[in-house]
C-alpha positions in Angstrom: -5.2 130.8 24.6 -1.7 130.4 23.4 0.8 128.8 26.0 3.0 131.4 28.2 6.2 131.2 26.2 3.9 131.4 23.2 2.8 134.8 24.4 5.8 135.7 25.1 7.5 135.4 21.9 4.5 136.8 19.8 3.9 140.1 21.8 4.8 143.2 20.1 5.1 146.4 22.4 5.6 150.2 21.7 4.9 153.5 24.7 5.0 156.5 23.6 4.1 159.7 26.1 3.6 163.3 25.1 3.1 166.1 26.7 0.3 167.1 24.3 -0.4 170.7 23.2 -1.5 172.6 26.1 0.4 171.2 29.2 3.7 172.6 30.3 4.5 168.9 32.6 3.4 165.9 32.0 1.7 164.3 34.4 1.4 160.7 32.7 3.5 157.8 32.8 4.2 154.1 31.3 5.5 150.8 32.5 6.5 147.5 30.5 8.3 144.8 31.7 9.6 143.7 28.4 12.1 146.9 28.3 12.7 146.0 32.8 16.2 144.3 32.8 15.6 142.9 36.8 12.3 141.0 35.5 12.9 137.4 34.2 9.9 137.3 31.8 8.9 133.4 32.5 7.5 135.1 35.8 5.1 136.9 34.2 4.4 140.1 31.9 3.4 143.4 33.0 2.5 147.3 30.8 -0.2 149.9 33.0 0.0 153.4 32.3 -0.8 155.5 34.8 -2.2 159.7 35.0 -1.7 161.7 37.8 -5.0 163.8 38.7 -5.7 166.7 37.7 -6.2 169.6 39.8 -4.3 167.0 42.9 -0.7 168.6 43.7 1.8 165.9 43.2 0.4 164.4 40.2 3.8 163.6 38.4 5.1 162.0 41.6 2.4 159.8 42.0 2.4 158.6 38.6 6.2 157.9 39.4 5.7 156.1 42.2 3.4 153.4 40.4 5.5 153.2 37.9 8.7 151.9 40.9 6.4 150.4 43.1 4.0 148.2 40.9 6.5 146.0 39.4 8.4 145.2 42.5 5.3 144.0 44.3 4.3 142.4 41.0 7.4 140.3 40.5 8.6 140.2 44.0 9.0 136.4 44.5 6.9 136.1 47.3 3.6 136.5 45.0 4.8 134.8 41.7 3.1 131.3 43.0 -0.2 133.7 44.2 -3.3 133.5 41.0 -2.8 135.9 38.7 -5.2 138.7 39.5 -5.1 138.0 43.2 -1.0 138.5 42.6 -2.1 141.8 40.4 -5.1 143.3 43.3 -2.4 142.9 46.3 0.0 144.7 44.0 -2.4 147.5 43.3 -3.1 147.9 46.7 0.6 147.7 48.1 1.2 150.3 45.8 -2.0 152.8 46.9 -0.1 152.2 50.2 3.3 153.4 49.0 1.8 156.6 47.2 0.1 157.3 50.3 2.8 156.8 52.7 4.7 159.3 50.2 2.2 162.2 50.3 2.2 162.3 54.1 6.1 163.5 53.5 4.9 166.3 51.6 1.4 168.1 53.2 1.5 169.4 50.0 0.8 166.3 48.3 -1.6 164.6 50.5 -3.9 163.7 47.9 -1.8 162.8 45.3 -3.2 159.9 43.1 -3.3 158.7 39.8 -5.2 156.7 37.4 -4.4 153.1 36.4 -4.7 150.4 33.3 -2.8 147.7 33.4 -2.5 144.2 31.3 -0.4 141.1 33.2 0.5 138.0 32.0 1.2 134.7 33.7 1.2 130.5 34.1 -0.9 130.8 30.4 -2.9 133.7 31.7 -3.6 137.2 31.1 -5.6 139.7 33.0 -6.6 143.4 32.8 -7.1 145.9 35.6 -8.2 149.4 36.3 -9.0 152.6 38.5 -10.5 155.8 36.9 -11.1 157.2 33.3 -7.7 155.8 31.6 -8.9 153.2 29.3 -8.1 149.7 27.5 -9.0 148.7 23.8 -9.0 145.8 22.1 -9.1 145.3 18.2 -10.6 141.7 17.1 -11.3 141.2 13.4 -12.0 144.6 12.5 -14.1 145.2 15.9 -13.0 147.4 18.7 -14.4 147.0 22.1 -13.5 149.1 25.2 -12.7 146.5 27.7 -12.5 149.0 31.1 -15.9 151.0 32.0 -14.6 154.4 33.4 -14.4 155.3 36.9 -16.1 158.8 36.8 -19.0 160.8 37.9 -20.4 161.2 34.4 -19.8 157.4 33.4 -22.0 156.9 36.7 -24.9 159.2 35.1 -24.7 156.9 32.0 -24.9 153.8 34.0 -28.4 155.2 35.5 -29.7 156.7 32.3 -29.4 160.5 33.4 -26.7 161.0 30.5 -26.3 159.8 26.9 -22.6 158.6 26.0 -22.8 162.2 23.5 -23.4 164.2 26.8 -20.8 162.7 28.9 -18.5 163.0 26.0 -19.0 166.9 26.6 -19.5 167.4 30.0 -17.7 169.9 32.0 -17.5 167.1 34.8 -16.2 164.5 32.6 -12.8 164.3 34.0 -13.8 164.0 37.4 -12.7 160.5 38.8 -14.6 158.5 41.7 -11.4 155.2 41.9 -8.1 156.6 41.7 -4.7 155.0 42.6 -3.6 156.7 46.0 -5.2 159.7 47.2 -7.3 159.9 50.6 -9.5 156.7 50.5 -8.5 153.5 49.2 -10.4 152.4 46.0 -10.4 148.4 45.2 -9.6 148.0 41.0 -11.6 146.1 38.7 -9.7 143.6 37.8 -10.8 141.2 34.9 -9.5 138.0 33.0 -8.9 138.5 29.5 -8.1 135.7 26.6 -5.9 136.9 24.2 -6.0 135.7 20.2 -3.8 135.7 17.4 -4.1 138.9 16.1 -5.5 140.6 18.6 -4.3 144.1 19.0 -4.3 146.1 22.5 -3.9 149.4 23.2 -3.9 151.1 26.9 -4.0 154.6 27.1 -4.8 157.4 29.2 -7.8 160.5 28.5 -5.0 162.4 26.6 -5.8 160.2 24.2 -9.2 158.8 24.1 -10.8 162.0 24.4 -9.5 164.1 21.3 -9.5 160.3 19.2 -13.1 159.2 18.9 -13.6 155.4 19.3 -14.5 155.5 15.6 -10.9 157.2 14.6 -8.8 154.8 17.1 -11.2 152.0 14.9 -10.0 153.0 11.9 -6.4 153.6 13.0 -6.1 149.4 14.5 -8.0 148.2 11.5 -4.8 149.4 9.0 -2.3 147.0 8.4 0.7 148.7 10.1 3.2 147.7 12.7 1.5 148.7 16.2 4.3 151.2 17.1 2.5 153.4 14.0 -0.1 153.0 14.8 0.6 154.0 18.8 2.4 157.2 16.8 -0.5 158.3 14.6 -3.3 158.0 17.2 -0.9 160.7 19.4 -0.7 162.6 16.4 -4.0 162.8 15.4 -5.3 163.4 19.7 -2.6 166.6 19.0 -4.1 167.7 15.7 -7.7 167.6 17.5 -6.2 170.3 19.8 -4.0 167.9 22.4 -5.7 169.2 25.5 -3.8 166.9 27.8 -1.3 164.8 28.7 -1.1 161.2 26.7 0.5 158.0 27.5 -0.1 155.0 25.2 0.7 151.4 25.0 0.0 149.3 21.8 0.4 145.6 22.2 0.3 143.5 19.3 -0.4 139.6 19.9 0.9 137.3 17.1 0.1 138.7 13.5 -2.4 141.5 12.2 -2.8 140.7 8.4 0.4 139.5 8.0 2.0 142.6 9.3 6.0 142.3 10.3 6.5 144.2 13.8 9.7 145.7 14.0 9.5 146.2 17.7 12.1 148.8 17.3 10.9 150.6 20.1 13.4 149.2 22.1 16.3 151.6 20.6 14.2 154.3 20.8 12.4 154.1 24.0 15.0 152.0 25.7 13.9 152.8 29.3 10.7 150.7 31.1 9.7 153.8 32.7 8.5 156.2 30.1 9.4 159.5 32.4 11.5 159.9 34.9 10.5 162.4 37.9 12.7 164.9 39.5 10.6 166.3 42.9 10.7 170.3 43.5 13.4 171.5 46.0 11.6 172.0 49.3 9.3 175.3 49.8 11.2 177.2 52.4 9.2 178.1 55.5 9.3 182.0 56.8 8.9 182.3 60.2 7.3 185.7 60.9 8.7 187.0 64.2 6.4 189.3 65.7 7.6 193.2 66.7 9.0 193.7 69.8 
């Protein structure tokens, strides 16, 4: 694995979010630390996006939320010495606590929650962690691999043989989620070590994305020798030709060079903000008091 500073200098980053071509809000939302001008980046690296629920009120907030919370407890100081996925699992879990502590505000949020996959970087280490359907891929010499397993209640059908991965892929349950980030219980991430190579091309995305684009398509996209923010642009393009039935947020991370590929990481001008969408709550529902006839 290359050294830190190595890493550093050789990673390539572009987000892109979209509302997609049925939703009115989106609900989905990106971090990355390399665009985050409070985060000195010889403590560490950090990109997750994040979906809020569907069908949970709140969903945009809570996707918010991660995106404030899950960097400071990241990078706060007090963790930076801490092993790298222990430092990423008590993140994740401080933040469940802040989205929680939010929704009890609003009884209309209560179960607000959101999805989660996130890469980190630190002391010559990387890691990769998730909770529900929102995915990580990585492209290796032509070969893509899904390195998260989907938190759902079809993906758990698969596991025990009652589904085929064609009939999850057209389930009407498929976008139920069993770990979530927030909501009413607390879920634990998985949270795995991963060894990045020269070359190696990532991309973390929510179901926006990875439904409508077929592993096979998202194949064929990585394998062209492109800069990754083009790539990261035609996958949402081709999700929104295949009828964009959701929300998408999508992180391509390029490490060192793909076939000799320069990466203009101009993403930075364009995109200039870590969080990909800001969230503006509703003004308060007023509360009519009914007062009774006299």
């Amino acid at each position: 694995m290359a050294p830190l500073v190595d890493m550093l200098n050789t990673l390539s980053v572009f987000a892109l979010l979209d509302n997609g071509k049925v939703r009115d809000q989106n609900e989905d939302n990106y971090y990355r630390s390399d665009l985050d001008p409070a985060v000195d980046p010889a403590t560490g690296q950090l990109f997750f996006a994040v979906d809020g629920v569907g069908g949970h009120l709140g969903g945009a907030e809570s996707s918010f939320i991660a995106c404030q919370q899950l960097p400071k407890y990241f990078f706060d100081p007090v963790r930076r010495t801490m092993p790298l996925m222990e430092r990423l699992a008590e993140a994740i879990d401080l933040t469940h606590d802040e989205i929680v502590a939010a929704g009890l505000i609003n009884s209309l949020h209560r179960e607000m929650s959101c999805t989660l996959v996130a890469l980190a970087t630190a002391d010559r280490e990387s890691a990769i962690a998730w909770l529900g359907d929102s995915r990580i891929y990585r492209m290796r010499k032509d070969r893509l691999k899904q390195l998260t397993t989907d938190h759902s209640m079809v993906q758990e059908q698969v596991d025990l043989g009652i589904l085929t991965e064609a009939q999850a892929a057209k389930h009407p349950n498929r976008n139920v989620v069993t770990r979530t980030l927030g909501g009413l219980e607390r879920n634990s991430p998985d949270i795995r070590p991963l060894a990045l190579q020269d070359g190696d091309r990532i991309i973390l995305c929510t179901d926006g994305l990875h439904g409508p684009v077929s592993d096979a398509m998202l194949a064929d996209l990585l394998k062209q020798a492109k800069p990754i923010e083009q790539i990261v642009q035609e996958a949402v393009q081709l999700a929104n030709q295949n009828g964009g039935p959701d929300n998408i947020a999508a992180i391509g991370i390029q490490h060192g060079n793909f076939a000799n590929v320069t990466q203009s990481n101009n993403s930075v001008a364009q995109y200039g903000q870590p969080i990909g969408l800001q969230y503006t709550p509703p003004p308060p529902r007023r509360r009519w008091r009914i007062w009774p006839w006299r």
